[in-house]
GURO-9973 format. One record per atom (N, C-alpha, C, CB): atom name; residue in three letters; residue number from 1; x, y, z. Coordinates in steps of 0.05 Angstrom, whole numbers, always signed. Each point is the difference from the previous one (the first is absolute). Glycine has a CB too. Layout:
GURO-9973
<site:CA | code:ALA | pos:NUM | xx:X | yy:Y | zz:Z> .
...
This chain:
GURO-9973
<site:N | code:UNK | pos:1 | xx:-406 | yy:+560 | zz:+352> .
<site:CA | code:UNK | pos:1 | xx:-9 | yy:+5 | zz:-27> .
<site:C | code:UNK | pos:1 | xx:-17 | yy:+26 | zz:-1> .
<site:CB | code:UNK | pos:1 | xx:+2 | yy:-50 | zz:-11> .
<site:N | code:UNK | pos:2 | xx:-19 | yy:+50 | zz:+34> .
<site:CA | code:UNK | pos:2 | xx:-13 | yy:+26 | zz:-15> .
<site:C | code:UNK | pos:2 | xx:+16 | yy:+25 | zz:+15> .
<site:CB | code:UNK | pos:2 | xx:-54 | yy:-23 | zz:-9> .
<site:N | code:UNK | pos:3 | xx:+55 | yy:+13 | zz:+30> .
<site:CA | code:UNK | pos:3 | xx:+27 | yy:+32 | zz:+15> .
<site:C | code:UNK | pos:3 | xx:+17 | yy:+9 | zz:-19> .
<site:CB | code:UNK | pos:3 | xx:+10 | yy:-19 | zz:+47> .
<site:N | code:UNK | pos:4 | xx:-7 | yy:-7 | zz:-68> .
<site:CA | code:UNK | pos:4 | xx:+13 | yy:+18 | zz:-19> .
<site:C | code:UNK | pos:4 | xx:-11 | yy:+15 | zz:-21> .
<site:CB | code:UNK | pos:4 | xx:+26 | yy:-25 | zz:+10> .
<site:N | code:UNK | pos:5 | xx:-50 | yy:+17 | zz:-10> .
<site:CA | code:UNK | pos:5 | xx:-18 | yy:+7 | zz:-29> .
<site:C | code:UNK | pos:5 | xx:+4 | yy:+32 | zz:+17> .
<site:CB | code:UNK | pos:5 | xx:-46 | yy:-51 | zz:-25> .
<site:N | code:UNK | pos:6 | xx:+22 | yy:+50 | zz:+45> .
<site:CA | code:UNK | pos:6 | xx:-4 | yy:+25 | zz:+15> .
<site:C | code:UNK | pos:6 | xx:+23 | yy:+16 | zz:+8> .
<site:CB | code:UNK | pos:6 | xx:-35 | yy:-22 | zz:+15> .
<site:N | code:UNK | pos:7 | xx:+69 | yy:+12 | zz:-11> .
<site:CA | code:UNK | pos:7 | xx:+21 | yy:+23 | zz:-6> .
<site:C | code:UNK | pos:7 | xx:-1 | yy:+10 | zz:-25> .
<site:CB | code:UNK | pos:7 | xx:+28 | yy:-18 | zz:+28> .
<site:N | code:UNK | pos:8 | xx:-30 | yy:+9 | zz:-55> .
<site:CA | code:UNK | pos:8 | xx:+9 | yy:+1 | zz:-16> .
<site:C | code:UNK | pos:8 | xx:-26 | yy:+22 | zz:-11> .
<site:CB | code:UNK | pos:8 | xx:+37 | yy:-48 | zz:+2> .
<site:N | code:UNK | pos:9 | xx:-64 | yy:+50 | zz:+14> .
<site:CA | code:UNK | pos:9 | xx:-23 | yy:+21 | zz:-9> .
<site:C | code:UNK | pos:9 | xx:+6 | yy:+22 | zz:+13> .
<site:CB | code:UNK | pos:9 | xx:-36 | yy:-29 | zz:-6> .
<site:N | code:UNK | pos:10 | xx:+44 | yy:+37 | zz:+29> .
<site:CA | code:UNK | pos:10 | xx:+2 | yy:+14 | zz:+8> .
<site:C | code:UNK | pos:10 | xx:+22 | yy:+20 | zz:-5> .
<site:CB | code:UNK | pos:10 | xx:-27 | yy:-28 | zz:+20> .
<site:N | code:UNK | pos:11 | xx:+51 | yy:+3 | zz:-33> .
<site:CA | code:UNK | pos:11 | xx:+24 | yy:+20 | zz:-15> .
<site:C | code:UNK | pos:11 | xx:-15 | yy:+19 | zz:-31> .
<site:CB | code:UNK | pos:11 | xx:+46 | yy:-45 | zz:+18> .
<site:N | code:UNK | pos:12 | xx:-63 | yy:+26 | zz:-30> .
<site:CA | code:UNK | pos:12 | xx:-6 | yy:+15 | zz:-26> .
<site:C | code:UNK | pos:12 | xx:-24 | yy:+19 | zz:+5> .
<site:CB | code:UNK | pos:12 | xx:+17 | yy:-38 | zz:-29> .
<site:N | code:UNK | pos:13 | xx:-30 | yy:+42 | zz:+47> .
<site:CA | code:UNK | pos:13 | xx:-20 | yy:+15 | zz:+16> .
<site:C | code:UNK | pos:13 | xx:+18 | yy:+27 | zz:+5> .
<site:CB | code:UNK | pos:13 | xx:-28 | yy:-45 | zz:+25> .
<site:N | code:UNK | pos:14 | xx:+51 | yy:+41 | zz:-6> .
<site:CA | code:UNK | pos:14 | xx:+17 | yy:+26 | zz:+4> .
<site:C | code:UNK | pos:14 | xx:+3 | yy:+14 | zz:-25> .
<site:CB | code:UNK | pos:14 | xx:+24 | yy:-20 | zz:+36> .
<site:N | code:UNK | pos:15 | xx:-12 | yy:-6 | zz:-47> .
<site:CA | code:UNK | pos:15 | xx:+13 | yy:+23 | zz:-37> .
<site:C | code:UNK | pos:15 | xx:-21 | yy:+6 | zz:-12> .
<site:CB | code:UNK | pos:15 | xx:+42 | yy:-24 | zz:-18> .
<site:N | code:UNK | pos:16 | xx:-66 | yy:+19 | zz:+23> .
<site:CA | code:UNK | pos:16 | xx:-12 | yy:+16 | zz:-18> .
<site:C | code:UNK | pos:16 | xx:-20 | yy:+24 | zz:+19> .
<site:CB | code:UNK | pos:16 | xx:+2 | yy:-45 | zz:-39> .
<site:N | code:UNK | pos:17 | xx:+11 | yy:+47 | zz:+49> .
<site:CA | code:UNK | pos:17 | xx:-9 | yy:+31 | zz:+27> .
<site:C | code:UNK | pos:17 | xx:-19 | yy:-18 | zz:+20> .
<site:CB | code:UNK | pos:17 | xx:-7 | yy:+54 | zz:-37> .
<site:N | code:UNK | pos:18 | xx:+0 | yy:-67 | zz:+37> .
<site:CA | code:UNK | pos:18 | xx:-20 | yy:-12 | zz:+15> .
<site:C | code:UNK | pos:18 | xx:+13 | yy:-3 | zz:+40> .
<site:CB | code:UNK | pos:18 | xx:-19 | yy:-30 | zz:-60> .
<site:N | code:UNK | pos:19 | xx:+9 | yy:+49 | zz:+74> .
<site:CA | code:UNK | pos:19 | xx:+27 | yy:-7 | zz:+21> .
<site:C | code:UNK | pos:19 | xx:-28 | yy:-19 | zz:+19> .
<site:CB | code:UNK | pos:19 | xx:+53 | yy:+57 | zz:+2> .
<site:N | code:UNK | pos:20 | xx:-30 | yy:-79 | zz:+6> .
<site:CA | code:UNK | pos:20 | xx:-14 | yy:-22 | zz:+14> .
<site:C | code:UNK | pos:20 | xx:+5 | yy:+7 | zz:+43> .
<site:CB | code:UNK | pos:20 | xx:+15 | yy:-43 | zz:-60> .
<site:N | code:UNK | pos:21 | xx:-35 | yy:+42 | zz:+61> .
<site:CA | code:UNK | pos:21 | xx:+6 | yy:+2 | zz:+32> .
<site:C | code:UNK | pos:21 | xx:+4 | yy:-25 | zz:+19> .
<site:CB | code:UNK | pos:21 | xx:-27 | yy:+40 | zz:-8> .
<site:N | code:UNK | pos:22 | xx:+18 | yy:-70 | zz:-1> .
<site:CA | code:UNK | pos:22 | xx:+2 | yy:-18 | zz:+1> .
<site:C | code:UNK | pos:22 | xx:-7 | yy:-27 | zz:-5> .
<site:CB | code:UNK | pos:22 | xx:+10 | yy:+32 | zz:+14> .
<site:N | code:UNK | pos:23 | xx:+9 | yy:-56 | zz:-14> .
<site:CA | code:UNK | pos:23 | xx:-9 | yy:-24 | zz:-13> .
<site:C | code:UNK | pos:23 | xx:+2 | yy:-19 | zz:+10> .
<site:CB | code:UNK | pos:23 | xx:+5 | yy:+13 | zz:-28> .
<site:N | code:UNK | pos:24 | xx:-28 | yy:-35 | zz:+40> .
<site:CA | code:UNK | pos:24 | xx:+4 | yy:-18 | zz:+20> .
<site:C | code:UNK | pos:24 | xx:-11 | yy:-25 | zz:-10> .
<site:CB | code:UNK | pos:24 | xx:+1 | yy:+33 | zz:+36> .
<site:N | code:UNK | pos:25 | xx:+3 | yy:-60 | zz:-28> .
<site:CA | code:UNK | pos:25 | xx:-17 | yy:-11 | zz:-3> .
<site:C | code:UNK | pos:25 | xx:-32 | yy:+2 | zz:+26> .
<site:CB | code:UNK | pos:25 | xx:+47 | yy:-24 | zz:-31> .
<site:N | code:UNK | pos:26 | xx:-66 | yy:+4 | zz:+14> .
<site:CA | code:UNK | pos:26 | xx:-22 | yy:+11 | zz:+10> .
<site:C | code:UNK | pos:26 | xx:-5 | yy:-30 | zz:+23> .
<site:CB | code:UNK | pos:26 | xx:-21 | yy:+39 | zz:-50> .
<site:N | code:UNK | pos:27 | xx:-2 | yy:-54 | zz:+63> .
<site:CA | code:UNK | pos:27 | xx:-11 | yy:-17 | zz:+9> .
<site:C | code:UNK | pos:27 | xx:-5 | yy:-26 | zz:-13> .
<site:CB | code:UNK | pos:27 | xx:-12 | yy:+37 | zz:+21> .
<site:N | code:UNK | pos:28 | xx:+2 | yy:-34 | zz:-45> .
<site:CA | code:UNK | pos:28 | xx:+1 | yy:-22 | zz:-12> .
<site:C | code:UNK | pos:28 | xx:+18 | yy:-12 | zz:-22> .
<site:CB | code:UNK | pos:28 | xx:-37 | yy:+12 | zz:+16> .
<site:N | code:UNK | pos:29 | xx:+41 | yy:-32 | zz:-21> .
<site:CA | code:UNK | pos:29 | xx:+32 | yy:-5 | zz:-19> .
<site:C | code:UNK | pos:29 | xx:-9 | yy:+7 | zz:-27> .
<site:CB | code:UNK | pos:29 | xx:+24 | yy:-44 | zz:+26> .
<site:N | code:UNK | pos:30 | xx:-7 | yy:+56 | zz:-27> .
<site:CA | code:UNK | pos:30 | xx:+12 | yy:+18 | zz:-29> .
<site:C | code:UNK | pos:30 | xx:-18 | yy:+17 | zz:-4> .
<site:CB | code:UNK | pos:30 | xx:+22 | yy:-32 | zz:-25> .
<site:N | code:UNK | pos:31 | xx:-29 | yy:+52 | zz:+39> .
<site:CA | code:UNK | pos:31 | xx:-13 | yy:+27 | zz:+8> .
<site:C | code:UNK | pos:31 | xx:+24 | yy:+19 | zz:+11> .
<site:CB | code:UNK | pos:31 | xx:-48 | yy:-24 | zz:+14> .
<site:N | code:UNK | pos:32 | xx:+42 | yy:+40 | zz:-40> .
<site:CA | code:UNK | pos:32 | xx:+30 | yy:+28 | zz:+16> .
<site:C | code:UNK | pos:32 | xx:-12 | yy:+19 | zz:-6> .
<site:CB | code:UNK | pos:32 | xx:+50 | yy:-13 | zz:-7> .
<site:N | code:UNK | pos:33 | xx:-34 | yy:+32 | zz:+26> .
<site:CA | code:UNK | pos:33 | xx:-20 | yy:+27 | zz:-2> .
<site:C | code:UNK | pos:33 | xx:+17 | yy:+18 | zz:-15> .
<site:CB | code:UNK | pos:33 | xx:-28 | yy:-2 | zz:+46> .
<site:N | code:UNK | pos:34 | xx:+25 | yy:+23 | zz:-52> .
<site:CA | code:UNK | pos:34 | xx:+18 | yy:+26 | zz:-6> .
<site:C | code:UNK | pos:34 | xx:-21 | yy:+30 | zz:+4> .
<site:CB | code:UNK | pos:34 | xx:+33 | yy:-33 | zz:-42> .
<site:N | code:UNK | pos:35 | xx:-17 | yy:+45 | zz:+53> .
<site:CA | code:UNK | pos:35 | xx:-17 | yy:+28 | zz:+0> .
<site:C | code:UNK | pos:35 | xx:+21 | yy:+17 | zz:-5> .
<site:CB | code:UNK | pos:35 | xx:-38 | yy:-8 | zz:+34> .
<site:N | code:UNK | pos:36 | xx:+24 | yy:+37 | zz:-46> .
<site:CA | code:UNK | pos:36 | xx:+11 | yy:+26 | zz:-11> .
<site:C | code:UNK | pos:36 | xx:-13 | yy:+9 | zz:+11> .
<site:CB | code:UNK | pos:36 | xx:+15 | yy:-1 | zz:-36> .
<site:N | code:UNK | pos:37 | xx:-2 | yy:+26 | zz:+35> .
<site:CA | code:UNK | pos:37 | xx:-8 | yy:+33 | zz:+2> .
<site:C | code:UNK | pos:37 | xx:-27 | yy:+6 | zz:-5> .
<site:CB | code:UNK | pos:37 | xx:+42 | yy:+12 | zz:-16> .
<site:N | code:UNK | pos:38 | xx:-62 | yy:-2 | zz:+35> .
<site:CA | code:UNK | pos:38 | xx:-17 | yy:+13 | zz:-5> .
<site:C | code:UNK | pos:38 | xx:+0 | yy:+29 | zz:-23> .
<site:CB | code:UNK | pos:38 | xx:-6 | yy:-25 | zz:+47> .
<site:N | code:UNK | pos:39 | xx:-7 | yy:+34 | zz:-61> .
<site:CA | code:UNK | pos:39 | xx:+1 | yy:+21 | zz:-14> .
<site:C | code:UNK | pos:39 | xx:-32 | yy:+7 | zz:-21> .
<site:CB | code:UNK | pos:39 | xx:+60 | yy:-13 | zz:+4> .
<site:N | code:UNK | pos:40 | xx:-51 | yy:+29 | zz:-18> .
<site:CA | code:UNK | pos:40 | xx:-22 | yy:+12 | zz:-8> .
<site:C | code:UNK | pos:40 | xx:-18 | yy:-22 | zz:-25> .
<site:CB | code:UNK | pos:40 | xx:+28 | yy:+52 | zz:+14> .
<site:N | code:UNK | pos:41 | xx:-59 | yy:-51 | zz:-6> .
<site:CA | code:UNK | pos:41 | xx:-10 | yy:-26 | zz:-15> .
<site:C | code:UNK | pos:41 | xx:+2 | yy:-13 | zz:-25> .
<site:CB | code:UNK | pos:41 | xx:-21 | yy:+13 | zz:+25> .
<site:N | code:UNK | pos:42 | xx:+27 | yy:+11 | zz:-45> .
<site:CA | code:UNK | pos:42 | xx:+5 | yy:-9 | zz:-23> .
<site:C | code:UNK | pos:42 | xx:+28 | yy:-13 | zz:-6> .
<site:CB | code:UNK | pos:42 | xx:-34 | yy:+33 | zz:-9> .
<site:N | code:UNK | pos:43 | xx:+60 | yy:-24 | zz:+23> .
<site:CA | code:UNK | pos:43 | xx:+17 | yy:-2 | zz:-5> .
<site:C | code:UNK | pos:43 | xx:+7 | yy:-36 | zz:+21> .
<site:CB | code:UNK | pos:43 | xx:+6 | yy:+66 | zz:-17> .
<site:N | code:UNK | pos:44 | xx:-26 | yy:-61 | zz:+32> .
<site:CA | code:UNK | pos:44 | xx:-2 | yy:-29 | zz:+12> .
<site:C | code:UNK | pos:44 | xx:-8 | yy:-24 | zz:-14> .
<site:CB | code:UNK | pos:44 | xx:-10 | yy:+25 | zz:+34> .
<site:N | code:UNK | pos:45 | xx:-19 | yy:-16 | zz:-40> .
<site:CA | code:UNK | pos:45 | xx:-7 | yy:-19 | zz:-26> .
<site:C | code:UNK | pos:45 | xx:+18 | yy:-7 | zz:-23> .
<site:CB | code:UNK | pos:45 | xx:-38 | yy:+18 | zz:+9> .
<site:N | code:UNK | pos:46 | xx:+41 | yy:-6 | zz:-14> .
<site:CA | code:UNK | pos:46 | xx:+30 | yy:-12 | zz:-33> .
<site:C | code:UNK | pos:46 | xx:+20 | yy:-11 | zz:+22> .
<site:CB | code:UNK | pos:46 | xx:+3 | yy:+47 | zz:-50> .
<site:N | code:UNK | pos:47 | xx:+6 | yy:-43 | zz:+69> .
<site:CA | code:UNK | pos:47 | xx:+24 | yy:-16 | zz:+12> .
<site:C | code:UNK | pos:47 | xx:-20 | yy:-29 | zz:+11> .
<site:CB | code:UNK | pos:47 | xx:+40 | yy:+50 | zz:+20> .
<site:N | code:UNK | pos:48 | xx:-62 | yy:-46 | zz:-17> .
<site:CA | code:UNK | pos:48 | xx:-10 | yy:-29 | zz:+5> .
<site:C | code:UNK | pos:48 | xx:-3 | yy:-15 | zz:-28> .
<site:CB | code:UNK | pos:48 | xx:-29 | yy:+15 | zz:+45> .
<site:N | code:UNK | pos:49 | xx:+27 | yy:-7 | zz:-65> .
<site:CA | code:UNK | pos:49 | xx:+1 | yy:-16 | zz:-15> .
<site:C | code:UNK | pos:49 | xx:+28 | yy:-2 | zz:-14> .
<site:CB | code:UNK | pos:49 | xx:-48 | yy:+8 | zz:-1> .
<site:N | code:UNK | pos:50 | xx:+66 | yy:-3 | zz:+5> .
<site:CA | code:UNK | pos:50 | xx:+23 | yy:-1 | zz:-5> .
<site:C | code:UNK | pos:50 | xx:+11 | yy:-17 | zz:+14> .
<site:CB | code:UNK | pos:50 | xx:-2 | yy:+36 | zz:-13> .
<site:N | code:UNK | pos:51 | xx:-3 | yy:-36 | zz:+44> .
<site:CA | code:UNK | pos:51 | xx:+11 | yy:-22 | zz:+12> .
<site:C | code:UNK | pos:51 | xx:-11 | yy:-25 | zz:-1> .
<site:CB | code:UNK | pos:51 | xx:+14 | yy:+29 | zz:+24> .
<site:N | code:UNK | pos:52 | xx:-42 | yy:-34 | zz:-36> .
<site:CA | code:UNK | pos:52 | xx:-16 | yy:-23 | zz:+2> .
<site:C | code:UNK | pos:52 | xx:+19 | yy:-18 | zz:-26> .
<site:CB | code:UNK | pos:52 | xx:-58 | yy:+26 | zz:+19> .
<site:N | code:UNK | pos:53 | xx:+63 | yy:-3 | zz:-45> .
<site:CA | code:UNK | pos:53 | xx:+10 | yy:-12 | zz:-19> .
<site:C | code:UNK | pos:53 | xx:+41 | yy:-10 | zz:+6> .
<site:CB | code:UNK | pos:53 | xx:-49 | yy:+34 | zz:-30> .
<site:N | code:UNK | pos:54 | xx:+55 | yy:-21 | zz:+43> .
<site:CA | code:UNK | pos:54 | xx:+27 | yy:-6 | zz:+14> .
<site:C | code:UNK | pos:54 | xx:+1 | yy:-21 | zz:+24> .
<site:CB | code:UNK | pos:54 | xx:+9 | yy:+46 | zz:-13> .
<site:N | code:UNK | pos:55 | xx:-25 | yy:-58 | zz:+19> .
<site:CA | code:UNK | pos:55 | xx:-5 | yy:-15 | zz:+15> .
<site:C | code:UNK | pos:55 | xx:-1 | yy:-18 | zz:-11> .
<site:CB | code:UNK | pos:55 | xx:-14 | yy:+21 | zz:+23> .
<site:N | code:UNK | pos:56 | xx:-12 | yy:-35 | zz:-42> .
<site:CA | code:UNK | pos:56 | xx:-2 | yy:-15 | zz:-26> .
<site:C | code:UNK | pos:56 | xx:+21 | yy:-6 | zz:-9> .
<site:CB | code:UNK | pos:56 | xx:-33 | yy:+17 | zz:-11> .
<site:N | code:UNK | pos:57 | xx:+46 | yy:+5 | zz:-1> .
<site:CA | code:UNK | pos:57 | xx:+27 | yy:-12 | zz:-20> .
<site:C | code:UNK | pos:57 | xx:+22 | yy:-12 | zz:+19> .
<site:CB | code:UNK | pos:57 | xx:-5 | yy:+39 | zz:-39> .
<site:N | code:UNK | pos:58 | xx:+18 | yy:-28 | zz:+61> .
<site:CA | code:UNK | pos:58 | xx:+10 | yy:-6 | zz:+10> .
<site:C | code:UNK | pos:58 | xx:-6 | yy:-29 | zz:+13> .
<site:CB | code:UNK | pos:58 | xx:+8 | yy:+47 | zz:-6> .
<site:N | code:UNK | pos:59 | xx:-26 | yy:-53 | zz:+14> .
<site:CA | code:UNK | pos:59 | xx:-10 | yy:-22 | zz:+12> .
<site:C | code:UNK | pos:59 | xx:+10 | yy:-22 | zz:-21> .
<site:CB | code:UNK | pos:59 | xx:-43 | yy:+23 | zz:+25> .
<site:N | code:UNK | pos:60 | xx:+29 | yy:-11 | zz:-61> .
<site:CA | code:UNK | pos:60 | xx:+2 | yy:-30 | zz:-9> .
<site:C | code:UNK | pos:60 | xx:+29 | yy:-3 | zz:-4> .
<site:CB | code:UNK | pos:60 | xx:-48 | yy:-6 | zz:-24> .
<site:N | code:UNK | pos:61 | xx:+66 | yy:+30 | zz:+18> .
<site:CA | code:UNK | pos:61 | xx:+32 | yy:-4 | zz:-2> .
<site:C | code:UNK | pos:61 | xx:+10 | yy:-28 | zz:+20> .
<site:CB | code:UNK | pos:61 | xx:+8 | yy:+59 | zz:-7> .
<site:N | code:UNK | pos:62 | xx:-24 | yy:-60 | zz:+30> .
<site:CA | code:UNK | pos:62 | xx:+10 | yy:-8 | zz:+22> .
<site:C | code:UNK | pos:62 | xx:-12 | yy:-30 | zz:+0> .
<site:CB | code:UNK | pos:62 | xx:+6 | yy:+50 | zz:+25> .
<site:N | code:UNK | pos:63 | xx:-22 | yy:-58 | zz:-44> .
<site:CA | code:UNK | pos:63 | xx:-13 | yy:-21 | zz:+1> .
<site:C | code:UNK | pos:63 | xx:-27 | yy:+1 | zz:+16> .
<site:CB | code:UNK | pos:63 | xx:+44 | yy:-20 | zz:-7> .
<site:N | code:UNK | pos:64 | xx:-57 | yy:+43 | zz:+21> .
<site:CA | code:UNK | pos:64 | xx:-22 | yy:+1 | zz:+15> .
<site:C | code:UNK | pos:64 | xx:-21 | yy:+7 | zz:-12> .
<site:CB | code:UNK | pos:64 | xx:+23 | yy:+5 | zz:+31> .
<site:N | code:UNK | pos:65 | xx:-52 | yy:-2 | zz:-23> .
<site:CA | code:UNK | pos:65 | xx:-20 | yy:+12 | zz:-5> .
<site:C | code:UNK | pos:65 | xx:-4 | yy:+11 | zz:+14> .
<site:CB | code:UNK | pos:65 | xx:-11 | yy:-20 | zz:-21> .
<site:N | code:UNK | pos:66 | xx:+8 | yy:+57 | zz:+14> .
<site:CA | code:UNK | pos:66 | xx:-15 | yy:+10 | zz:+19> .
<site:C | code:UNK | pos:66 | xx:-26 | yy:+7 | zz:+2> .
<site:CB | code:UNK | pos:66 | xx:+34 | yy:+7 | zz:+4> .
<site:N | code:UNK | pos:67 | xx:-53 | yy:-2 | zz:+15> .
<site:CA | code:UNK | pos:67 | xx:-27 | yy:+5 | zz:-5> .
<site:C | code:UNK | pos:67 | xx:-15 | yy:+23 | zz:+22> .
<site:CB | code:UNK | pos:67 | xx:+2 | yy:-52 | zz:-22> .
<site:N | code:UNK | pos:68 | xx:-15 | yy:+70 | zz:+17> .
<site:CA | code:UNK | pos:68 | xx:-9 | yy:+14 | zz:+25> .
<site:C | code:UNK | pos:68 | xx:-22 | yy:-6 | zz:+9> .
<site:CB | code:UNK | pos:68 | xx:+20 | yy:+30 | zz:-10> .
<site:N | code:UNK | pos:69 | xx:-35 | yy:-54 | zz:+7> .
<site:CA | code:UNK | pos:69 | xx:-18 | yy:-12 | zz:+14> .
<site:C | code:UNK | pos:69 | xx:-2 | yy:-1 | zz:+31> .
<site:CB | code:UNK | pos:69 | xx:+5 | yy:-21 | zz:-40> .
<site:N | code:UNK | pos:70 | xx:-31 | yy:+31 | zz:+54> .
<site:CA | code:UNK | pos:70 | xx:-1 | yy:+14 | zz:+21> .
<site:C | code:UNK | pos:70 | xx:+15 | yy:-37 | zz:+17> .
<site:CB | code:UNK | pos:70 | xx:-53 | yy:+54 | zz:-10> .
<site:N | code:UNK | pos:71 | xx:+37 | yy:-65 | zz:+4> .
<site:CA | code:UNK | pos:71 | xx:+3 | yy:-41 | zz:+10> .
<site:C | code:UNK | pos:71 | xx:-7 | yy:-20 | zz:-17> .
<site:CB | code:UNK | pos:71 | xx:-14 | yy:+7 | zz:+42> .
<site:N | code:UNK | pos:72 | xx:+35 | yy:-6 | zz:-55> .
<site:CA | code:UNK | pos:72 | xx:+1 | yy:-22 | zz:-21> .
<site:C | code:UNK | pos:72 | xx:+0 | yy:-24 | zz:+8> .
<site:CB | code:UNK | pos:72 | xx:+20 | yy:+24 | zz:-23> .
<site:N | code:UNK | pos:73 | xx:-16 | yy:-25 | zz:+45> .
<site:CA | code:UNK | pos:73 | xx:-2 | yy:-35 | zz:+10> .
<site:C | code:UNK | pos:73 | xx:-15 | yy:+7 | zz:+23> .
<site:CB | code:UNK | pos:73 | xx:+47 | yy:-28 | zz:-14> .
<site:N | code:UNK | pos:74 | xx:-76 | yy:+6 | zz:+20> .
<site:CA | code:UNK | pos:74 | xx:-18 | yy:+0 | zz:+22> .
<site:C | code:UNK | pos:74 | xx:+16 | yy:-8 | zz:+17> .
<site:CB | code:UNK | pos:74 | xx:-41 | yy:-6 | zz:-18> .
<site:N | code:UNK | pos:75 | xx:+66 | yy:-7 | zz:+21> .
<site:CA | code:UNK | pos:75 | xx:+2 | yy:-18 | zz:+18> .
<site:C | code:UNK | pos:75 | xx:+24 | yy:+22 | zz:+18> .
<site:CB | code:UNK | pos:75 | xx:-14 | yy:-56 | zz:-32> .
<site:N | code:UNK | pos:76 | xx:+29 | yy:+74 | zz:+18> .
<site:CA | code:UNK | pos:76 | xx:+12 | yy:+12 | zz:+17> .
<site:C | code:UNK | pos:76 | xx:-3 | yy:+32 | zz:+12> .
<site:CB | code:UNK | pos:76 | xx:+25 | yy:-38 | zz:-20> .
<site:N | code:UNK | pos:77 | xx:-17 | yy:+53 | zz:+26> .
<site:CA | code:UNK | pos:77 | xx:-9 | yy:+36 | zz:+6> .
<site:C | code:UNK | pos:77 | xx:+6 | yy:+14 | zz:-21> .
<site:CB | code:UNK | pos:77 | xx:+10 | yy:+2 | zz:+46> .
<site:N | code:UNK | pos:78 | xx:-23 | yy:+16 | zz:-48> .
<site:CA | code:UNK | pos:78 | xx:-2 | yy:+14 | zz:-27> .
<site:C | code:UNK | pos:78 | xx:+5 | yy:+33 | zz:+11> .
<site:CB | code:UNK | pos:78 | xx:-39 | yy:-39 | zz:-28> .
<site:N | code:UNK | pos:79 | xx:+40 | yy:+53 | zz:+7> .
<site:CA | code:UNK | pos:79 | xx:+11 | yy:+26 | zz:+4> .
<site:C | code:UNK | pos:79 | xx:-24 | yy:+19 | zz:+1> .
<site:CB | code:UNK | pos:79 | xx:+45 | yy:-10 | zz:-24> .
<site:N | code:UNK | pos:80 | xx:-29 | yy:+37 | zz:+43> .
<site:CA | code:UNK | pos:80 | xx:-31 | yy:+15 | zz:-2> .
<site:C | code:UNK | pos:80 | xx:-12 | yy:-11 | zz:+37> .
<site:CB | code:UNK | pos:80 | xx:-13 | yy:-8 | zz:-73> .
């Protein structure tokens, strides 16, 4: 379920110029990562918030919630 959420971000990430260098899951369940392209800060910033909001939508298409909470749960590893 979410390998697919997370294919399906990284396809609308591409189309909208955003080029992704890679997407994995992470250590704890239902933690995935994605990284892009380093580049210049401003133009970084608006793609971080672009992807935070493409992430979101996409997630709930998919039935998920997503959240960038460093450890949303005490009980398992958190990001960062």
């Amino acid at each position: 379920l979410g390998e697919n959420a997370r294919r399906d971000i990284v396809l609308n990430l591409e189309d909208m110029g955003i080029e992704v260098e890679s997407s994995h899951h992470e250590t704890a369940p239902a933690q995935h990562e994605v990284d892009f392209k380093y580049g210049e800060v401003r133009t970084i910033a608006d793609r971080i918030m672009s992807f935070k909001m493409t992430v979101r939508t996409i997630a709930k298409r998919h039935g998920l919630h997503a959240t960038f909470m460093p450890k949303p749960r005490a009980e398992v590893n958190g990001s960062g």
